[in-house]
N, C-alpha and C positions, 0 to 999 in steps of 0.2 A: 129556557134551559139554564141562563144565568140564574134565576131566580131558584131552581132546582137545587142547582149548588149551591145557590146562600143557605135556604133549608135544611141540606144535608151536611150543612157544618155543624147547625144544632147539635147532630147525633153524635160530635165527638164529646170523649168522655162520658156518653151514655150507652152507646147500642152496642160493645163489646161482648163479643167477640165478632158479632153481626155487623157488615157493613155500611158504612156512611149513608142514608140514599135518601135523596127530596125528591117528591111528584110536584105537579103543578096541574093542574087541572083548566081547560078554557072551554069557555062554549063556541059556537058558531060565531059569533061577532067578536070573538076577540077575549072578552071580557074573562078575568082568573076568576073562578066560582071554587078553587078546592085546594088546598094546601096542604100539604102532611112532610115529617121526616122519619125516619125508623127512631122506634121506640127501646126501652130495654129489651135485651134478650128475653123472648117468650110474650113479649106483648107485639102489638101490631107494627107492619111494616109500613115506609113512605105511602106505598102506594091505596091502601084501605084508611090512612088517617086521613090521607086527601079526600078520598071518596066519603067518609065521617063528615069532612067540613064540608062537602057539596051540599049532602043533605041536610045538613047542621043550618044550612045557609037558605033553606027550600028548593034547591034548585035538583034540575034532573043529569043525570050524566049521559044521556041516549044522544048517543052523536056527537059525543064533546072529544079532544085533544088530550090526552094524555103527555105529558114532558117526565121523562122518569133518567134519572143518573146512573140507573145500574140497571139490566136488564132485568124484567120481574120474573120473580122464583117460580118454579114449575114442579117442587117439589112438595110434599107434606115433610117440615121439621116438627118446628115446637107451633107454627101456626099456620093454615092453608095457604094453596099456590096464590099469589098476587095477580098470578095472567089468568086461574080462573075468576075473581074478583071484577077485575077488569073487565073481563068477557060478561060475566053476569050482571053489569051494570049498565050495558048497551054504547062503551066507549069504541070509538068509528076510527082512531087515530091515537099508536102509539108512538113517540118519537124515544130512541131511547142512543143513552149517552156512549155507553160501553159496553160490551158483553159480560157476563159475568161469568168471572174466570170458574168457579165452583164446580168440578164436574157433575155433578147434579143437575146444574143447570147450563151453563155454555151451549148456549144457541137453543134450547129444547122451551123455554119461557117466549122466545120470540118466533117458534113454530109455530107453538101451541095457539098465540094471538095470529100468526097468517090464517093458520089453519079455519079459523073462527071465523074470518073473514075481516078482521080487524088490518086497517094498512099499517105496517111498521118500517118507520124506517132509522137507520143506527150511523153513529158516527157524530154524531153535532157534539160540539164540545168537549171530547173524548180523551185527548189527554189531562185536561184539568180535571176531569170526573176519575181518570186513573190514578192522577196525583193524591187528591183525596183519600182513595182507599191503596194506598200504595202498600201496606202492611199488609192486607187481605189477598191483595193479587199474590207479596209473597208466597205467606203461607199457603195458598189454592197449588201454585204453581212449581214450586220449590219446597213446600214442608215446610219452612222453617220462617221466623220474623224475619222484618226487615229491620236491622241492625240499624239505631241513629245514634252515635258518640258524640255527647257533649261534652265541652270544656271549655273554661274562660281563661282564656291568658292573656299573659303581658306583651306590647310591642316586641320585644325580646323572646317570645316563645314560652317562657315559664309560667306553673299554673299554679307554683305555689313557691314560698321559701325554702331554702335547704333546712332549715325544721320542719318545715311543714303546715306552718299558716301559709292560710291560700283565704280566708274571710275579710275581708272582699275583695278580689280585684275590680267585678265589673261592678254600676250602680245598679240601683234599683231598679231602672225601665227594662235594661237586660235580663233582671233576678227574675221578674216578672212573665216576659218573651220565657225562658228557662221555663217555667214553671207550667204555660200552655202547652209546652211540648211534651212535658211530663205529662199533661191530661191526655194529649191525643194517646200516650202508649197502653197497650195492653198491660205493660211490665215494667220498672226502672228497675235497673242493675248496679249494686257496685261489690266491689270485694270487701275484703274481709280486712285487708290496711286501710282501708279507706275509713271500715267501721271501729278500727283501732284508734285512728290521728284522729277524724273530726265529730265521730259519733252523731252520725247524719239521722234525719226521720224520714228521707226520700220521699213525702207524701206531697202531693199536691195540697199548697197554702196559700197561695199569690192570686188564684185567677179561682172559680167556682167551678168544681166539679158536680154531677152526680155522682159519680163511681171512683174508687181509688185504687189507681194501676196495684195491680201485683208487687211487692217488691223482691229481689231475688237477691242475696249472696252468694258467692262464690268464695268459699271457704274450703280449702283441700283436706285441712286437719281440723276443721271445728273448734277454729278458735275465738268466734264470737260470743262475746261475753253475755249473758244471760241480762246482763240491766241496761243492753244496749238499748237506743231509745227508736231505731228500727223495729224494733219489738213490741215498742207501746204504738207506733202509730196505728191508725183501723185498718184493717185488712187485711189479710193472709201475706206471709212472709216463707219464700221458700229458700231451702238453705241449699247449694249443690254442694257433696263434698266427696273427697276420693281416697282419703285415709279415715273410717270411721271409726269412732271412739264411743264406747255405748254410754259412758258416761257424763261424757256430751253433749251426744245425742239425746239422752234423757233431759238435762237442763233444758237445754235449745226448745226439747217435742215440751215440755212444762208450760213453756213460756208463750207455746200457740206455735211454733215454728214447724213445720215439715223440711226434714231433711229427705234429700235422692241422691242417691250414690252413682257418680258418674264417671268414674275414673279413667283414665287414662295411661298411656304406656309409662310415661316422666313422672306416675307418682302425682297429678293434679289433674284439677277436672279437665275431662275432655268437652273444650268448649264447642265442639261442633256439635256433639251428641247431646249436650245441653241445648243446644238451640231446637233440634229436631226436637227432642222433651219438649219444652215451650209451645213449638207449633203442635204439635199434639195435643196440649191442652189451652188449645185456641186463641194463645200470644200474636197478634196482627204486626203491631208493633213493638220492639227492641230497645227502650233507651238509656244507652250508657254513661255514669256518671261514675268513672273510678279514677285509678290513680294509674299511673306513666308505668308502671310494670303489669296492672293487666290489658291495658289500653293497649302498651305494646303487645301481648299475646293475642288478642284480638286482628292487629294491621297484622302480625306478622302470619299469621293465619288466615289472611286473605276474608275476615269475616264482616269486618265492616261495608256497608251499604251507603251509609252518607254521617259525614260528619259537619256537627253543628259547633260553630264554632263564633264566642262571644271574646273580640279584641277590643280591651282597654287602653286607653293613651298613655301606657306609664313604663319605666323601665325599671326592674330592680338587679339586673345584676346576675349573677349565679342562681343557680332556683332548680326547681325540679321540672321536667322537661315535659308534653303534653303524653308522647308516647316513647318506650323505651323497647329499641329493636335495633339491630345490626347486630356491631360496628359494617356500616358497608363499604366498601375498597373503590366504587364507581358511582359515581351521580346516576346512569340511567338506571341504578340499579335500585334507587326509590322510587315509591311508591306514589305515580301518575293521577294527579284529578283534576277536575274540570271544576269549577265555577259554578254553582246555580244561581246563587243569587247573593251579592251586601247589600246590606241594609242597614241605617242609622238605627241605634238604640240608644237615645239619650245620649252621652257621650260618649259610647262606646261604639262600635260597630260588628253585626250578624254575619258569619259566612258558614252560608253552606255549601259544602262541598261534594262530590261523587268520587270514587275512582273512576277512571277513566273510560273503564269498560265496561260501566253503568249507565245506564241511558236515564 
C-alpha cells in the first residue's frame, strides 16, 4: 500500500478534477507484476493502468492482490467501473485504503467486488490515503474546496513592506516547496491588490506540471487591468465580481477572462458562494496567495481549512501584516490551530497549520 501511494502522488497536478489513486498489483508469491496511477480526466484509472502493466508484463492477474488508495468506482463517468475491471480480470483480493467519499460510489465499488466473490478488506493506510485526496473528500462532502492560505513572512509576522515589496522574503528551496503546492491545486486565488502591487502570473514555474491550476481573482468592481500578466499565463482565468461594469467586463472577457457575479450583501464578493461555485466546477483543492485584507476576509469568515506557512530568519520592522481581521478585545477570542507539521526549507522554515476544529 506504501507503494500505492508513491504511485498516486504521480497523479498530482494531472488527474484533476479526478482523485489521486495508485494500484499495485501482486501475484501469489509476493512478486509486484502491475503498477498504475490515475491518468487525466477521461483517460484510464489507477486501477486498469495496473492491470495494462500486468499484461504489458505477460503475466496473468487470476488470483493476484490487488492494493488500491481509494475504493474502485462502481459507476460509468467518462470511463467504465474499475471494480467491474477488476472482477473481469479474475483478481481473488482487493485491499483498499479509504472509501470513496463520492456518492456514487461510497461503499457500492467494495460490494460490488464482495459480491463477485472477490475478498476485500479496507482501512490499511487510510489516513495517509485521505491526506492525499484531502481536496476531493472536501468537495464530495461539503461542496466546496479545501481552502490552503499561503504566505511567507518575516520572524516578525510581516509578508511585505509598508509599500508593499514583499520579493523576496523566503529563498528559493521555499519558492520552489510554494510552487508544489500550487500544482497539487485545482485553482490559485488572489485578489485584485495583489494583481495591482505585484502583477503576479500565479502559474506553476518551479516544479513540472502537466496541467495548470485554474487561476481565480477576486475582483468586486473589476479592476484588473487588461495587460495584467495573469492573463497571459496558459490556462483559463476566472474573474469573481459583485459590482459589474460592462465595460470591464468586455476588456477582461477580450483578454480570455470569464467573469461571475457573486455578490454579496457589503457590496463584495460573497466568498462563501464563491467557493460553492468552485466545487461545482470541480476545484479539489483552494490555494490562497493574496494580500492581509482578503486573507483577513477569508479567517474572519471561518473559511480557511489549513494554512501554509513559509518563516524567514529576518526582521524588518513595520510591514504589512499576514491577515487583517478584528481589532479583538480578548486573546481567546483568536483564532485556535494546531500544528501539522515544520519543516526545514533551506533556510527558512514550513508550517502548516489547521484551525483547531479541523482534523
Amino acid at each position: 500500500m506504501h507503494e500505492a501511494l508513491a504511485l498516486a502522488q504521480h497523479a498530482i497536478g494531472l488527474s484533476e478534477p479526478n482523485p489521486r489513486v495508485g494500484c499495485v498489483i501482486t501475484a501469489a508469491d509476493g512478486r509486484v507484476i502491475g503498477r498504475g496511477h490515475t491518468q487525466q480526466a477521461g483517460g484510464p484509472h489507477a486501477e486498469v493502468m495496473a492491470l495494462r502493466d500486468l499484461l504489458a508484463r505477460g503475466e496473468s492477474a487470476r488470483g493476484t492482490t490487488a492494493y488500491v488508495t481509494l475504493e474502485p468506482c462502481s459507476h460509468h463517468g467518462r470511463t467504465p467501473p474499475c471494480c467491474d475491471a477488476l472482477i473481469e480480470a479474475g483478481i481473488a483480493r482487493v485491499l483498499i485504503a479509504v472509501q470513496d467519499p463520492n456518492p456514487l460510489v461510497a461503499g457500492q465499488g467494495a460490494a460490488r467486488l464482495r459480491a463477485a466473490g472477490i475478498v476485500v478488506d479496507e482501512g490499511e493506510l487510510a489516513e495517509e490515503a485521505h491526506a492525499l485526496n484531502i481536496g476531493f473528500f472536501s468537495r464530495m462532502q461539503r461542496g466546496r474546496p479545501w481552502v490552503r492560505m499561503k504566505a511567507a513572512i518575516t520572524l516578525d509576522g510581516r509578508t511585505a513592506l509598508d509599500n508593499g515589496v514583499s520579493q523576496w522574503i523566503t529563498g528559493e528551496v521555499a519558492r520552489a516547496d510554494g510552487h508544489a503546492f500550487r500544482k497539487r491545486a485545482g485553482a490559485v486565488l488572489t485578489g485584485v491588490g495583489t494583481v495591482l502591487d505585484d502583477n503576479p502570473r500565479l502559474d506553476v514555474r518551479l516544479v513540472e506540471t502537466a496541467l495548470q491550476p485554474l487561476r481565480v481573482i477576486v475582483d468586486s468592481r473589476l479592476d484588473t487591468p487588461p495587460a495584467s500578466r495573469i492573463l497571459d499565463a496558459p490556462g483559463p482565468v476566472l474573474v469573481y465580481a459583485a459590482q459589474p461594469d460592462e465595460t470591464r467586463r468586455g476588456a477582461l472577457e477580450a483578454r480570455g477572462a470569464q467573469i461571475v457575479l457573486a455578490a454579496g450583501p457589503n457590496g463584495k464578493v460573497d466568498l462563501a458562494a464563491m467557493l460553492r461555485d468552485l466545487g461545482e466546477r470541480g476545484i479539489n483543492e483552494l490555494h490562497v496567495e493574496a494580500g492581509h485584507k482578503l486573507n483577513g476576509s477569508f479567517v474572519r469568515e471561518g473559511l480557511v481549512d489549513e494554512f501554509l506557512i513559509y518563516i524567514a530568519p529576518k526582521l524588518i520592522g513595520s510591514g504589512r501584516a499576514l491577515a487583517a481581521f478584528g481589532p479583538l478585545t480578548r486573546l481567546e477570542d483568536g483564532l485556535a490551530l494546531r500544528f501539522v507539521s515544520v519543516t526545514p526549507m533551506g533556510g527558512d522554515l514550513r508550517i502548516i497549520a489547521r484551525p483547531a476544529t479541523i482534523r
